[in-house]
N, C-alpha and C positions, 0 to 999 in steps of 0.2 A: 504493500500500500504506500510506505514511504517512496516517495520520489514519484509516485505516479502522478495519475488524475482522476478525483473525482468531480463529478459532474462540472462545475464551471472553475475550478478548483486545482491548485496542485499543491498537494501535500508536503509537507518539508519534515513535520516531526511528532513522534506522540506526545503529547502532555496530559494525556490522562488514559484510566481506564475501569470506569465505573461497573456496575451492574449491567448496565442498559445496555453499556458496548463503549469501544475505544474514542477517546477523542485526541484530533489531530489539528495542529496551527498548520494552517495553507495560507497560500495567496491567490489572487484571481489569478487564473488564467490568461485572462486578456488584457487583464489591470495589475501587474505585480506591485503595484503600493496598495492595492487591497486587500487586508487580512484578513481573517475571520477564522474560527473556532468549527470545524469540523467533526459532529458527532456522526459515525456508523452506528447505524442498530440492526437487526440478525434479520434476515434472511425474509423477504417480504415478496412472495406467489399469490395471496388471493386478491383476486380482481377489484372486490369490494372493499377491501382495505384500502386497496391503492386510490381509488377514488374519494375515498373519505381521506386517507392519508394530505391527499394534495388541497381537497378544503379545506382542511381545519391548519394545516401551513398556511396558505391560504391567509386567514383571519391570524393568526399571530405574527403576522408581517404586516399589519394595521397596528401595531404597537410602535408609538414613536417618544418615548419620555428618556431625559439623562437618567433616571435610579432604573432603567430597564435593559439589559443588554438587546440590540434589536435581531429580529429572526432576515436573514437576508433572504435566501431561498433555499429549497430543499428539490427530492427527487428520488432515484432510486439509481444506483451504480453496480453493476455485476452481480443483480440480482439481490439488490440489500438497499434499502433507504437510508438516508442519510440528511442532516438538516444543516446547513450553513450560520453560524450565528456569528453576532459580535464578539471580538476575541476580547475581552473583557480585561487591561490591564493588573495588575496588581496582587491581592492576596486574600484567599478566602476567609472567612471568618473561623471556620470550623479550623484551620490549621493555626490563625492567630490562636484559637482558644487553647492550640497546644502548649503555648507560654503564660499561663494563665488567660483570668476571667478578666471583661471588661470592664472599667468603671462604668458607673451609676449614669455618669454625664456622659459617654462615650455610648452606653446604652441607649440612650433617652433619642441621641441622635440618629442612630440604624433605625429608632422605633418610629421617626419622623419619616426619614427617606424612604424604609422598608412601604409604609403605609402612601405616602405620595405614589410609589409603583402600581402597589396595588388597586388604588384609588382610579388609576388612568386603563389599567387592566379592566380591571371591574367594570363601568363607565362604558366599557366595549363589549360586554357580559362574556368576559373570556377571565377564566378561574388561572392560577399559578398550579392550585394542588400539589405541590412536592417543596412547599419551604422548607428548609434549613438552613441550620450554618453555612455549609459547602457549596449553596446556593445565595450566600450575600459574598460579593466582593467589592472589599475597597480598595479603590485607586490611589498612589501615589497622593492624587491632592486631596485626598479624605473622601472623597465623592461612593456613595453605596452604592450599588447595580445588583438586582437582581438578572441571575440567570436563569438557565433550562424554563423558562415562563413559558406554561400549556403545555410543556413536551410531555407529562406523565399523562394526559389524555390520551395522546397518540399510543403512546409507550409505558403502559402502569410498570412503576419499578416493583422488582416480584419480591413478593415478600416470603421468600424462602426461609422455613428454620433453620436451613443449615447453613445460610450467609447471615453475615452483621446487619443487626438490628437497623440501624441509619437512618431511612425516611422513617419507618414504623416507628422513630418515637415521637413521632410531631404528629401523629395519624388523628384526625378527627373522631371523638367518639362516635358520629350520626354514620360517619364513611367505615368504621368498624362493623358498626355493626349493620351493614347492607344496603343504606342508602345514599341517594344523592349526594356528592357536595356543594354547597353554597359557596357562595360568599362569604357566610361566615364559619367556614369550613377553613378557608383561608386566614383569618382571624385568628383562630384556634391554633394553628401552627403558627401564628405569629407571638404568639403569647408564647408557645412551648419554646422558639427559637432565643426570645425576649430572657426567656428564667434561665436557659442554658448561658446566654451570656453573662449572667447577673452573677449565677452562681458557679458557673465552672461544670455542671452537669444537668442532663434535659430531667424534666419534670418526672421521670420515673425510672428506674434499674428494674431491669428483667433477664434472665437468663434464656426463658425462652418467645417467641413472638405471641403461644398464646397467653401465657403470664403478662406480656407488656399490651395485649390488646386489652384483658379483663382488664389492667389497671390505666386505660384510661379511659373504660368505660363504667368505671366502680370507685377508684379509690381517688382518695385528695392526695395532690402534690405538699411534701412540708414549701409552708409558706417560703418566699425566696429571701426577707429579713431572718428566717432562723437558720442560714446556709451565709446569709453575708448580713452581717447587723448594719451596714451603713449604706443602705439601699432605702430612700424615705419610702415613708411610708404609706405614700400617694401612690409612687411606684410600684409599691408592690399590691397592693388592691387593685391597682390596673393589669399590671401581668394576673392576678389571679380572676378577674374577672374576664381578660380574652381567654382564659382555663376554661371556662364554666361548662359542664357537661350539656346542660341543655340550651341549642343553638339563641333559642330566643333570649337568654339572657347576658348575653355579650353582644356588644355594641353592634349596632343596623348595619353597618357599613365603615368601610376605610376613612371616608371623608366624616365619621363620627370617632374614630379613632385619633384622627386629626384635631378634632377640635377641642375631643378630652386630653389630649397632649397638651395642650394651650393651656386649658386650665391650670394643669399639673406643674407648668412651666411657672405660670402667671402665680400658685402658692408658693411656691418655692422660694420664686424671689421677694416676697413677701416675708419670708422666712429669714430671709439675707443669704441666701445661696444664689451664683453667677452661673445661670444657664441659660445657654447660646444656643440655637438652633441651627441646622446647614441653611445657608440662602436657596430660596428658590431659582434655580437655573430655567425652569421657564413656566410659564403661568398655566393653571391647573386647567384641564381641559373640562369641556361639558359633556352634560353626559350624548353619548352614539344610542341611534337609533340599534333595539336587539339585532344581531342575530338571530339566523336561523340555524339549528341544529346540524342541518347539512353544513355549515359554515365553520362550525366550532362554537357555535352560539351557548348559554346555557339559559335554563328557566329562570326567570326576575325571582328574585328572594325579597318579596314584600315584607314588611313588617307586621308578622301576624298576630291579630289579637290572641291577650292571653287567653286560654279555656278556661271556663267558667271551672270551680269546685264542684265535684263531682264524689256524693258519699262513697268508700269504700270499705266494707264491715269485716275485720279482719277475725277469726274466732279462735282460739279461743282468748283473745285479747282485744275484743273489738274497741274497748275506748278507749285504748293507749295514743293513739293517732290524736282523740279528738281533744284528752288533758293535754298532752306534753304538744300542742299549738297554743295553748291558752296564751295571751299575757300575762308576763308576772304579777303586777299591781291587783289582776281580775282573779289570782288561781285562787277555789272554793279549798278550804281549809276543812280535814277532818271531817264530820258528819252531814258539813255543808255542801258538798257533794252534789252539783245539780249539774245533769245531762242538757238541760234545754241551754240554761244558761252558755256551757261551754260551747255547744253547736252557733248560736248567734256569733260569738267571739271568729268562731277555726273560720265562719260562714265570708266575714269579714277576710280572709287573708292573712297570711305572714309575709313579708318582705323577705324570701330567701339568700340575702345579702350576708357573706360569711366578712365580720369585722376582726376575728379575734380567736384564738386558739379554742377558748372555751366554748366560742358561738359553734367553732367546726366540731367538738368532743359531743355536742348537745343533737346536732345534726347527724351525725353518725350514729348516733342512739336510734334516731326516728329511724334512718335509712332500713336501719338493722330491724328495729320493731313494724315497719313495713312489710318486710321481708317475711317475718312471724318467728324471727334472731330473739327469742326474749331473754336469755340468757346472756348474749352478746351484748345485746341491748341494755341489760343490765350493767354489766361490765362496765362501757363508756358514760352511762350517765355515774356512777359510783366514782369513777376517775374524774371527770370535770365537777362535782362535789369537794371531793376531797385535794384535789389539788389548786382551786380556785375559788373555796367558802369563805377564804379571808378578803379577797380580793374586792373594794366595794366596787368596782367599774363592772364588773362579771356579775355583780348579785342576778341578773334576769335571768342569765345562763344557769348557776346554779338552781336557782328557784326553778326554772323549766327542766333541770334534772333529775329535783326531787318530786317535784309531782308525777313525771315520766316514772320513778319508782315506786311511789304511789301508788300510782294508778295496775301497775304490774304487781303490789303486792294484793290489790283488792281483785285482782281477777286471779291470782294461784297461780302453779303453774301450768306452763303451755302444751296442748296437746301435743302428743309424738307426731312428726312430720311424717308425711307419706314419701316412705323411699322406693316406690313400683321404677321409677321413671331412673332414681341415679342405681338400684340395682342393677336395671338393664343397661346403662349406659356401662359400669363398671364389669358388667360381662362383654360385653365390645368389645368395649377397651384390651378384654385378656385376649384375644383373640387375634388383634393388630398386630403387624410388623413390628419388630422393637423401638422404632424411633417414632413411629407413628405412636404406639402406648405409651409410650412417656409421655409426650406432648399430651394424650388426651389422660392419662392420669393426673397430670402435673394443672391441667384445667379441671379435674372434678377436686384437686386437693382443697383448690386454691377457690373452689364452692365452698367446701363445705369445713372449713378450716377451723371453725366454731363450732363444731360438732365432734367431739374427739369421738366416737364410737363410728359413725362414717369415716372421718379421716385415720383410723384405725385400719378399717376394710379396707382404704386403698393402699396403704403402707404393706397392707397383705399382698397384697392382688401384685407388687412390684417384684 
């Protein structure tokens, strides 16, 4: 391939060699001051691909902003597709981060540029889908670029167990587990890239892919101030809130990403902290009429109303849900105990806005008492009790922990869970391949990990 030609293109050297397939610096062929970043990807025969292939290049050649590397053109060479992009000077973020993590203020500014790309992306209803570190590069004069922008539509990076974790850990919960990505799919990886800078490592550790899919579709990241204490703490309720498992509660869009950045700027210096933003190198574009699907289009992600509250009657613990919503100031004390009363309160809403270590210990109780965890359940609220009863800022938290116990001593204990479903799932299991049963062992452990007589059986079953 060295020294050859692809498509308008001649190749001079590798400089990379990802999943997807090798990437090569060329120059044009017919322009040798033209450079560009040459990705091959494997082997492309069906007809139908090829035609979608050339669409949806196509539309990501309609991307023209400086935080965006541009797509020049693409094609197919000796029976392989291949896409032409801007050779992006300078240094990826993911190998900066091999010298350590960024500052707070060096943060704040990838979080400005990272979001202006995506802003002008979006705007065009054309998704990134594969942020990461390895995918921000700064130039020379500090300037951020996003790369590989659209190319995991063409080309999902595979998410094999037997290769490094890498995109999977930025992976949207909604896209884990089966659907669509948004826009705010894009978010969500922004957040996760946001905390891997902050702190020197992404939002979760997992050994295996589906360990790290359950945990970011279950579990909280620790906050990014208990990993780096001098990260404000504006910042870090913003990184934890582009985290947020359910799409609707992280910000509408890039250009709201933007504007909570301003905010965050605009306290700061109020604070007497000196934060300087990157200049705008060129003015924000409006938004493009959609795409079509054939194009590389994606569906608008409106701002959907929230769903109304909807009773769920859990048994044998069904008021656990409806005490530990109460407000503190309102929880019914001892004999005073009144069902209607609480149901007006939950009927009203909770603001599920996590402030504070005890707010998330209090949260995970419910998660867990949803779940029909009442043991578990028990556990976390007994922990934010006793670790936080002195604390007067936490009283709410505490107070909605002991009611939460309350409430699970006035109903007994929980009836024996029905295990028809994880029996037969763990005779599967024995039956698999041996890399295949681990992986699906290692997801029912990591079910039912609160349950030592199930997580007993699978410790057998290995």
């Amino acid at each position: 391939m060295i020294g050859g030609r692809v498509g308008n293109w001649f190749v001079e050297a590798q400089i990379g060699d990802g999943p997807g397939g090798p990437v090569y610096a060329a120059r044009g062929y017919d322009d040798p001051a033209r450079r560009a970043a040459v990705k091959v990807f494997p082997a492309a025969t069906d007809p139908a691909f090829l035609d979608r292939f050339a669409g949806e290049l196509l539309a990501l050649q309609r991307l023209d902003h400086p935080n965006i590397a541009r797509t020049f053109d693409s094609g197919t060479h000796a029976g392989r597709a291949y896409v032409a992009s801007e050779l992006a000077p300078g240094t990826d973020l993911a190998r900066q981060l091999e010298t350590g993590r960024l500052t707070w203020r060096e943060v704040l500014a990838v979080a400005v540029e990272a979001a202006r790309a995506l802003k002008h992306g979006h705007n065009r209803n054309l998704l990134h889908r594969d942020l990461k570190p390895a995918h921000l590069v700064r130039a020379p004069d500090g300037t951020v670029r996003l790369v590989g922008y659209g190319l995991a539509k063409v080309f999902p990076p595979p998410l094999d167990p037997g290769r490094p974790l890498g995109s999977a850990s930025y992976l949207p919960p909604e896209t884990a587990g089966g659907k669509p990505p948004t826009r705010r799919s894009d978010l969500y990886a922004l957040g996760g890239v946001l905390y891997t800078l902050l702190t020197g490592r992404p939002p979760f550790a997992a050994a295996t892919l589906v360990e790290l899919t359950h945990k970011h579709c279950y579990a909280l990241p620790e906050r990014p101030r208990m990993l780096a204490p001098d990260v404000p703490l504006e910042l870090d309720e913003f990184v934890c809130t582009l985290l947020a498992k359910e799409p609707t509660r992280r910000p509408a869009s890039a250009g709201a990403v933007l504007d909570e950045l301003e905010r965050i700027r605009g306290k700061l210096e109020r604070q007497g902290e000196a934060v300087t933003f990157p200049p705008k190198l060129k003015p924000d574009t409006a938004e493009a009429p959609a795409l079509p699907a054939s194009l590389g289009g994606i569906d608008p992600d409106p701002e959907a109303p929230r769903p109304k509250l909807r009773w769920v009657w859990l048994w044998p613990i069904p008021a656990v849900l409806v005490a530990v919503a109460l407000g503190y100031s309102l929880w019914p004390r001892g004999d005073d105990f009144d069902d209607d009363a609480v149901r007006d309160v939950v009927a009203a809403g909770v603001k599920p806005v996590v402030r504070s270590d005890a707010e998330r210990g209090f949260r995970r109780g419910l998660a867990l008492a949803e779940a029909g965890e009442a043991e578990a359940a028990r556990r976390a609220w007994l922990a934010v009790t006793a670790g936080f009863g002195g604390v007067e800022s936490e009283a709410k938290w505490v107070g909605l922990a002991k009611a939460g116990l309350a409430a699970l001593e006035r109903r007994g204990p929980g009836a024996r869970p029905d295990r028809r479903a994880f029996d037969a799932a763990l005779a599967r299991a024995k039956e698999l391949p041996p890399a295949e049963r681990t992986a699906a062992l290692d997801a029912l452990a990591e079910l039912v990990r609160d349950d030592p007589a199930a997580l007993e059986a699978v410790r057998a079953a290995r």
